[in-house]
N, C-alpha and C positions, 0 to 999 in steps of 0.2 A: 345117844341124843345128839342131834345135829346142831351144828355150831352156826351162829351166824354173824356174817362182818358187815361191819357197815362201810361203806365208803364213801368218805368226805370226796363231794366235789371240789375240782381245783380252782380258786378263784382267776376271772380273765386276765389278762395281762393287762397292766396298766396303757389308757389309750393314749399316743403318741399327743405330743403339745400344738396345739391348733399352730399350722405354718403364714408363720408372719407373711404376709405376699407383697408389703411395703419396704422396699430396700432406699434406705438410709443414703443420701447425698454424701460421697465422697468427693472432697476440695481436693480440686485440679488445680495444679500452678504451671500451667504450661511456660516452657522456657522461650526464652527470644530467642528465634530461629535465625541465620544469615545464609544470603543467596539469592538467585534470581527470582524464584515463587513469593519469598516474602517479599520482595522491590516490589512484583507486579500486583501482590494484594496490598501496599501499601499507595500503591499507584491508581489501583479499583478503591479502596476507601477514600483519598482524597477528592477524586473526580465524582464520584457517585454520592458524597457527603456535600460535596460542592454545587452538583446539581440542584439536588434536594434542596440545599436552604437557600440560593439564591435564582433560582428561576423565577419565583415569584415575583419577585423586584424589576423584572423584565418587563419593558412596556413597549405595545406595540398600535402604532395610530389607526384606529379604526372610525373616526369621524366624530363628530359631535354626538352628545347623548349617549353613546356606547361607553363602555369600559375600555380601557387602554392598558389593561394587562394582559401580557401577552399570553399565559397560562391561568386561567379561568373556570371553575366550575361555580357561574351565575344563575344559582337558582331563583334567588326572587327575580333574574330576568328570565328565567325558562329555558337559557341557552350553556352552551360548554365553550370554551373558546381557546383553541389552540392556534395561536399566532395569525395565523390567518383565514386558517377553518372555523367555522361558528357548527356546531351540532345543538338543532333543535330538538326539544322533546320527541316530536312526530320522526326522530330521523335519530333514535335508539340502535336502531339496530345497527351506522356504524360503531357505537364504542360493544355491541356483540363481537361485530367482525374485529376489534381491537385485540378484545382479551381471547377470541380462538386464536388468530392471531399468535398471541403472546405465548399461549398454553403449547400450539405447533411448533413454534418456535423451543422454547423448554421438552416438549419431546424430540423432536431432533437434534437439539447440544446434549441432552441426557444419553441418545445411541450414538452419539460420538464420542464423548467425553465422560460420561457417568454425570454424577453428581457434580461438578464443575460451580453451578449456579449456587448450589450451598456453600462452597470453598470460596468466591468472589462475589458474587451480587448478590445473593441474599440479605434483605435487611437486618434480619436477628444477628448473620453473621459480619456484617457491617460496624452494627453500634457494637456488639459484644468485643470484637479487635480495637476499635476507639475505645472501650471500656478497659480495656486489659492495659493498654498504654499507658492512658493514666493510673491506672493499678501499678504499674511498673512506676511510672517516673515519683510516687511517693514512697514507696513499699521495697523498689529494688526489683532484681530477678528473680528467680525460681526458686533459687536458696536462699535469698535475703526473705524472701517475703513468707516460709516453710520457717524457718531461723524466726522471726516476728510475731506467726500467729502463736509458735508454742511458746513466747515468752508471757508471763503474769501483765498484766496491764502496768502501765507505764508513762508520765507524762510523754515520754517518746514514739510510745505506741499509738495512744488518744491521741497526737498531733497528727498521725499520720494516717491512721483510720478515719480523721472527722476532716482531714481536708480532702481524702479521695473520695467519698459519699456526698462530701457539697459538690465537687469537680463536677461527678456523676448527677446530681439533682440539675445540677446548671446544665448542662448537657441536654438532660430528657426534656426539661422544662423550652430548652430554645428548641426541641425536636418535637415539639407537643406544637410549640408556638406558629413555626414554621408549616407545619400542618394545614391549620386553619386559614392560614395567607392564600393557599389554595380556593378557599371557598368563599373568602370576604375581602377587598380591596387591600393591600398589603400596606397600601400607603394609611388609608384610613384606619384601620388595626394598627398600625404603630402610633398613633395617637390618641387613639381612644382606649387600647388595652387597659393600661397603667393610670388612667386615672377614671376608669368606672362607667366609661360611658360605651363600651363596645357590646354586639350582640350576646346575649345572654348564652347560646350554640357556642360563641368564642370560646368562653370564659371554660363552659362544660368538656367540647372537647380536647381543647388546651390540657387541662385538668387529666385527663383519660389517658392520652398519649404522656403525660409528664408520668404518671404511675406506670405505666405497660413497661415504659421504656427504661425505667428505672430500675422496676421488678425482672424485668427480662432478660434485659444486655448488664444486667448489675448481678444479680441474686442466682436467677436460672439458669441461664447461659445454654450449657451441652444438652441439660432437662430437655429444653424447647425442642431442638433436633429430635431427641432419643423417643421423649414421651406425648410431643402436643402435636411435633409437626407428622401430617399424612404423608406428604412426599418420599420418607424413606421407602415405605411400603410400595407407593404406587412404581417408582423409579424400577422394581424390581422386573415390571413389566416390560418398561422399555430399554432393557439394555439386554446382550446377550453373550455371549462370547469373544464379539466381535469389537467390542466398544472400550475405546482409552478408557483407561481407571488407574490409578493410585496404587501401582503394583507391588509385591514384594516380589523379586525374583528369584524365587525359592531354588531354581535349577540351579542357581549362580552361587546363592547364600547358603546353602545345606553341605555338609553338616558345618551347624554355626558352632564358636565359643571363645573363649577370650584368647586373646594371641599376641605373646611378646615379641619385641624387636629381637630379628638374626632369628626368629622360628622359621619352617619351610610353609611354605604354604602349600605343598603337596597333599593330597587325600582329606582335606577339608575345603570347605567352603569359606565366601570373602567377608560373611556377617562374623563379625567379633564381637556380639552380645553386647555393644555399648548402653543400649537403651536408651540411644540418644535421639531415636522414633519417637519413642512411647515421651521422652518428656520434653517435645516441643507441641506435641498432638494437642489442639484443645478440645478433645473431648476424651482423652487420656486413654485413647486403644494401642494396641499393638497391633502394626499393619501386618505383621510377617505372620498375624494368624489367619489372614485372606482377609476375603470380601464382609464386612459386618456392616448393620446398618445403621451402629454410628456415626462411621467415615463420613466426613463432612467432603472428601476430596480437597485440602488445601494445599495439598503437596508443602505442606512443611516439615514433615517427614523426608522429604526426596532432599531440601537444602542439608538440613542436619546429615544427613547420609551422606550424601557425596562431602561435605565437610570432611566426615570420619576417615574415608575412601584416599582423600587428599591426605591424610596424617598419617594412614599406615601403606601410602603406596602401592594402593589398588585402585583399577578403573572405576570411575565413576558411575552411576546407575544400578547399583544396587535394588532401590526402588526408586522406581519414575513412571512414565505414563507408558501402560502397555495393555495388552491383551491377553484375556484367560487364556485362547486357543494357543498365542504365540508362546507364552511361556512352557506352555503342555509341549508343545513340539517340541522345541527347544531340548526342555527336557527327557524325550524320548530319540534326540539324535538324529530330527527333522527340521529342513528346513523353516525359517521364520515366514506366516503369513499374514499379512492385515486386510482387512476387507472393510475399507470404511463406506465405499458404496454399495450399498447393499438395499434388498426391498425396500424396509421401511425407513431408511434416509432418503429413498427418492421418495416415498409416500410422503411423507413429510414434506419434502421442497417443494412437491409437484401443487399439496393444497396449498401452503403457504405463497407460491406463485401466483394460484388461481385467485382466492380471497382478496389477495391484494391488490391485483389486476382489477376485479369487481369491486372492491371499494375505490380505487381511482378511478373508474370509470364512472360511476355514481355521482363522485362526487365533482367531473369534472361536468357531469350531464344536467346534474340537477335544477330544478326550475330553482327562481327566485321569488315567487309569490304560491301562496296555496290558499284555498277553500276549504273549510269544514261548515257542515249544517248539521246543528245538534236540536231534535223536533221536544219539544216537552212531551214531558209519559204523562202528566198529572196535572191537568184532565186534558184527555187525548185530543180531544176537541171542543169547540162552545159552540151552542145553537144561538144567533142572536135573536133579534126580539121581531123580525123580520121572515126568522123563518135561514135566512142564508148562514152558513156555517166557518169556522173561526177556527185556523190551528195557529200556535204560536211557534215561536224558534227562536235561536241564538246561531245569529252568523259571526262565527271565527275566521277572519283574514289575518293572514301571515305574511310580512313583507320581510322577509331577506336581504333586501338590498339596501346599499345606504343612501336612496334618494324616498321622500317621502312620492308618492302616489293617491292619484285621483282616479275613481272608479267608478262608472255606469252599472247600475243593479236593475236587471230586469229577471221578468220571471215570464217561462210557459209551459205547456203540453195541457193546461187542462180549461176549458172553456170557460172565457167570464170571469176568471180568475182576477183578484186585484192585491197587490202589492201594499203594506203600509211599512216606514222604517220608524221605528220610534225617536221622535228627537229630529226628524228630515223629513223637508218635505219637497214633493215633485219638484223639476225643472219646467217650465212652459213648455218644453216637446214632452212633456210626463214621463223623465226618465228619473232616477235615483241617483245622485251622485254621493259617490262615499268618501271621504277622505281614510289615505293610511299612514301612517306615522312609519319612518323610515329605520328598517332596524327595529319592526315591532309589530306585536300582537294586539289587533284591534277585534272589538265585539260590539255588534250592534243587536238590536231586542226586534224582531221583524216577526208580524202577523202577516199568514197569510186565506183572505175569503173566496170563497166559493160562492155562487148562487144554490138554493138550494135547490131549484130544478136541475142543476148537474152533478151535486155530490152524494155521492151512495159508495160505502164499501172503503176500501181501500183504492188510493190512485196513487200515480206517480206526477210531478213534474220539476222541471230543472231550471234553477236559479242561473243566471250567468253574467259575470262579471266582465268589464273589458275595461282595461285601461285608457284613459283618453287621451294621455302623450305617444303609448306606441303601439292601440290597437292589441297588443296581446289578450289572448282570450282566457278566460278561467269558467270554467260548469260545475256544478255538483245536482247532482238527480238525487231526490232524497223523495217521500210520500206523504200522503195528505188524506188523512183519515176522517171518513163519514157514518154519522148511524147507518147501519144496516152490512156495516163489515164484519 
């Protein structure tokens, strides 16, 4: 008789624990670095923090009626006003040509320099270094302030926590404030802020930058670089082999490890493991593992180094500004090569040349008075009671210049045509005169009829302006709509 087994199937294996993909904010206490990179970024944050809040305070005479700050974005006047430049609505596209501009500009220091712009002008990395100061001058250094957080709260702890976060709030709050000086009279906002009577926009975006700024350069700091900002990714694009970066020079440094005084330095390299990279870095990497896209580029790493270089008696430049290729050779027992002109630096200079050249040529060319004729959609036309046909319009004049203006309006191309300005009536020779306010955008309400023995279809005809002090002429051809179009 046959025997039979049964067999237990083997239960699966336990399935592995869902992988957290949120990594936990490790507190960086970057040390105070000393040296020339940190002079010059202490040198970029006063000057570019210096800008920032009192440019607005700058007043520059533009005439009566106008604004007299010299930096302006005057929306309820419709214009932008930079010292002496005014940019109307219709004339957008220079603050286009600005920020390409600006962007050309940031792609050609990036294939020269790397990341540069993040390590000095960057605003995050601006307030966040203002931010760290004041962190420092209540808190101490790198080990007072490490020494601090791990101690139990403490009336000496709460004194020194709650006076660095007001520091900080006062800070974002004048960086929020200084903001809006931009967009509303500076002098007017310092009187009406603080006691309730400034624009409602003040108050809101005030508010906006006092948080961002707070939250940012306070709380998030290296986050912003690692996780919000796009640049490290794009920057990847524009740099190559060839482009300064925030080097380690591994040829030089390898093999690293600690080294006492009276050791040979023979058959090792000049890095001695201090880690005294890794703890001035603010965004807490280690540069001697290459290129990541951390690296803000501050070279505070390069001071600390050459500090160390200085105390055990070895040349300086361990890491400094260099190149992937240069180091490569270097280290294969070939000569050093740099190639900072290269395609795309002269692609770079050559549009930045040209754009700029076209906006100053623009804006040296550009008239001072314009034309718009804006036709009503709704209803395209009116039949009067006569039989003769009615289109209506909005004449927009733009005067530029700072003398007010007197202007003749006629109209032709289409037979029998008559002219009405709402609000003006003919001269004895039956012409139109229009007055324009100086330094300003005028609108008149103008009908224009037709006979109806000549209007059928669609037509054209052309309004024309002329000034009456110096003859300059203005036209706009716009069309005149009849049943049967």
């Amino acid at each position: 008789m046959s025997r039979v087994t049964l067999i237990t199937p083997k239960s699966p294996p336990p399935a592995p624990p869902p992988q957290d993909l949120y990594a936990k904010r490790k507190q960086i206490y970057p040390k105070l670095a000393h040296g020339k990179f940190r002079t010059v970024k202490w040198a970029a944050m006063v000057g570019m923090l210096g800008i920032y809040y009192l440019v607005p305070w700058l007043r520059w005479d533009r005439g009566t009626g106008v604004p007299d700050q010299a930096v302006l974005a005057d929306f309820g006047g419709e214009r932008f006003f930079f010292f002496g430049i005014e940019i109307w609505p219709q004339e957008a596209y220079y603050l286009a040509g600005l920020m390409i501009l600006a962007a050309l500009g940031l792609f050609l220091v990036t294939s020269l320099f790397g990341r540069v712009w993040c390590g000095y002008a960057c605003p995050q990395t601006v307030w966040t270094d203002l931010y760290i100061w004041v962190e420092r001058a209540f808190e101490g250094d790198r080990a007072a302030r490490m020494r601090l957080d791990a101690k139990p709260m403490s009336f000496n702890k709460a004194w020194r926590k709650v006076g660095k976060h007001a520091v900080w709030l006062l800070i974002a709050f004048v960086t929020g404030g200084a903001f809006i000086l931009y967009f509303h009279d500076a002098q007017m906002i310092a009187q009406t802020f603080f006691i309730g009577e400034a624009p409602l926009s003040a108050y809101w975006f005030a508010a906006i930058l006092t948080f961002t700024t707070y939250v940012l350069a306070g709380t998030m700091r290296e986050q912003v670089c690692t996780y919000l900002c796009p640049w490290p990714r794009i920057q990847a694009a524009l740099t190559d082999e060839h482009a300064l970066n925030v080097t380690y020079r591994y040829d030089r440094g390898e093999p690293r490890g600690p080294h006492r005084k009276g050791e040979s330095w023979e058959g090792r390299g000049d890095c001695i493991d201090c880690k005294q990279c890794v703890q001035v870095c603010p965004v807490g990497i280690d540069i001697r593992d290459g290129a990541q896209l951390e690296c803000i580029h501050c070279a505070l790493c390069i001071d600390a180094c050459d500090d160390m270089m200085k105390k055990v008696d070895r040349p300086t430049g361990l890491i400094a500004y260099d190149t992937d290729i240069a180091v490569a050779r270097r280290a294969a027992g070939m000569p050093t090569q740099y190639r900072l002109i290269r395609a795309r630096t002269v692609l770079y200079g050559a549009l930045m040349v040209a754009i700029a050249a076209l906006m100053a040529w623009g804006l040296l060319n550009r008239g001072t008075f314009e034309v718009n004729v804006l036709k009503d959609r709704s209803p395209p036309y009116v039949r009067l009671s006569d039989g003769d046909i009615r289109n209506g319009y909005t004449l927009k004049l733009v005067n530029k210049s700072g003398e007010a203006r007197e202007m003749t309006l006629e109209a032709n191309g289409i037979d029998g045509l008559e002219l009405d300005v709402i609000g003006l009536e003919a001269t004895e020779a039956g012409r139109m005169l229009l007055p324009v306010a100086a330094h300003g955008v005028d609108r008149y309400r103008i009908f224009v009829t037709v006979p109806k023995e000549t209007a059928g279809g669609r037509d054209h005809f052309t309004l024309l302006l002329q000034d009456t002090a110096t003859g300059e002429l203005h036209g706009n051809r716009t069309s005149f709509m009849a049943p049967g179009d």
